[in-house]
N, C-alpha and C positions, 0 to 999 in steps of 0.2 A: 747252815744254809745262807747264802748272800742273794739276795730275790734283787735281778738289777733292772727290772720296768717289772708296772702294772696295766694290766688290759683286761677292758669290760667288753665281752663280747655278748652283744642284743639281736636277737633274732626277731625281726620287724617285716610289715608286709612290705614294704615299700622302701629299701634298700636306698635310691635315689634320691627323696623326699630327705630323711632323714642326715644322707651323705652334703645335702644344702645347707639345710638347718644349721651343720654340725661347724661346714666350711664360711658360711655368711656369717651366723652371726657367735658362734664361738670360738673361732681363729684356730681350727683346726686344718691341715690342711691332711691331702689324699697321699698316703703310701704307695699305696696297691690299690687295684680294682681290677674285676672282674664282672659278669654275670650273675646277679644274686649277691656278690661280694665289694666289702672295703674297708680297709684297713686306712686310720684316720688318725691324725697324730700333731701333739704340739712341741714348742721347744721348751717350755717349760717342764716343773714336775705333775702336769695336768696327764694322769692317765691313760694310754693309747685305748683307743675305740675300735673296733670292728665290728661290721654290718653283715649281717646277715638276712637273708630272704627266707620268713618260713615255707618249710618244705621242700627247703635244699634237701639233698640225700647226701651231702658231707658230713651230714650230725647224725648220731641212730639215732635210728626208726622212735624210740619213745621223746626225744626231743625237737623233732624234724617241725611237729604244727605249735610248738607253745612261741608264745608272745612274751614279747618282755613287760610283763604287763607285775604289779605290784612291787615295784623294783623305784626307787629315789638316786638318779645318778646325783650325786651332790660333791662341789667345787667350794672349796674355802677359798676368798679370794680379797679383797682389800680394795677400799675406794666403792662399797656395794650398792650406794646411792647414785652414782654415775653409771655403775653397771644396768641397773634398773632405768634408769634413765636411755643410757643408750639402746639398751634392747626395746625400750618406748618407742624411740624415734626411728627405730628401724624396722617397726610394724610387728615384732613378737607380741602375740596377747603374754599378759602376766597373768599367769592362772592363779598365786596368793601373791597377795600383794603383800609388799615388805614390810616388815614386824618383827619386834624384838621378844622373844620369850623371856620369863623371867630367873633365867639361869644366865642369862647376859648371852645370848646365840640371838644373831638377826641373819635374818634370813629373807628371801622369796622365792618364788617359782617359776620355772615356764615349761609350757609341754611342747615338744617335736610335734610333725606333722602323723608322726606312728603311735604318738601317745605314751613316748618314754619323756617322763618326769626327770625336769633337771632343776635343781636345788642350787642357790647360793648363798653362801655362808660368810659371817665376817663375826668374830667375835667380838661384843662390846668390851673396853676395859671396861671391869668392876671398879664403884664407886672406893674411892679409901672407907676405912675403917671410921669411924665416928665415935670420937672421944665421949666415954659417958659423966 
């Protein structure tokens, strides 16, 4: 199997809300759109997005009202203190503020207006070895 793109498709109340968010301030731009739909995409290897409106009738019926709700879309990306920064200056609330765990992962957060969780990642280099 050769898998040649990946797409997270979030079923969200509010299709448009989340299609800004995605476009302002994550450099995604719009494919496709429809009613209820959109298909959202970048030139790098950032993931394609597609929006969906719950309680389309294009999903069956047992998937039609769930939310994208307990879900972390998460981006590894380089430079994450400017990133944090300019999502600052651009009026995104930072729902975790940036932090490094102790397995060398920094990270923070910010939430869409739908309440899908987006994660950003940058990995610390690990310190060398320490001569005993």
């Amino acid at each position: 199997m050769q898998i040649t793109a990946s797409t997270v498709s979030l079923t969200v109340d509010d299709v448009a809300a989340s299609q800004q968010f995605f476009t302002a301030h994550l450099g995604y731009v719009e494919q496709a759109a429809a009613d209820g739909f959109a298909s959202l995409a970048r030139d790098d290897a950032a993931m394609d997005v597609v929006l969906l409106a719950r309680g389309t009738e294009v999903l069956p019926a047992d998937q039609r009202d769930r939310h994208a709700a307990g879900l972390i879309l998460a981006f590894t990306t380089t430079g994450i203190e400017s990133q944090e920064k300019r999502l600052r200056a651009e009026g995104v609330e930072i729902t975790m503020p940036l932090r490094e765990e102790p397995w060398g992962e920094r990270l923070f957060q910010v939430t869409d207006p739908n309440g899908v969780i987006i994660q950003f990642v940058e990995w610390a280099t690990p310190p060398p070895p320490q001569n005993a």
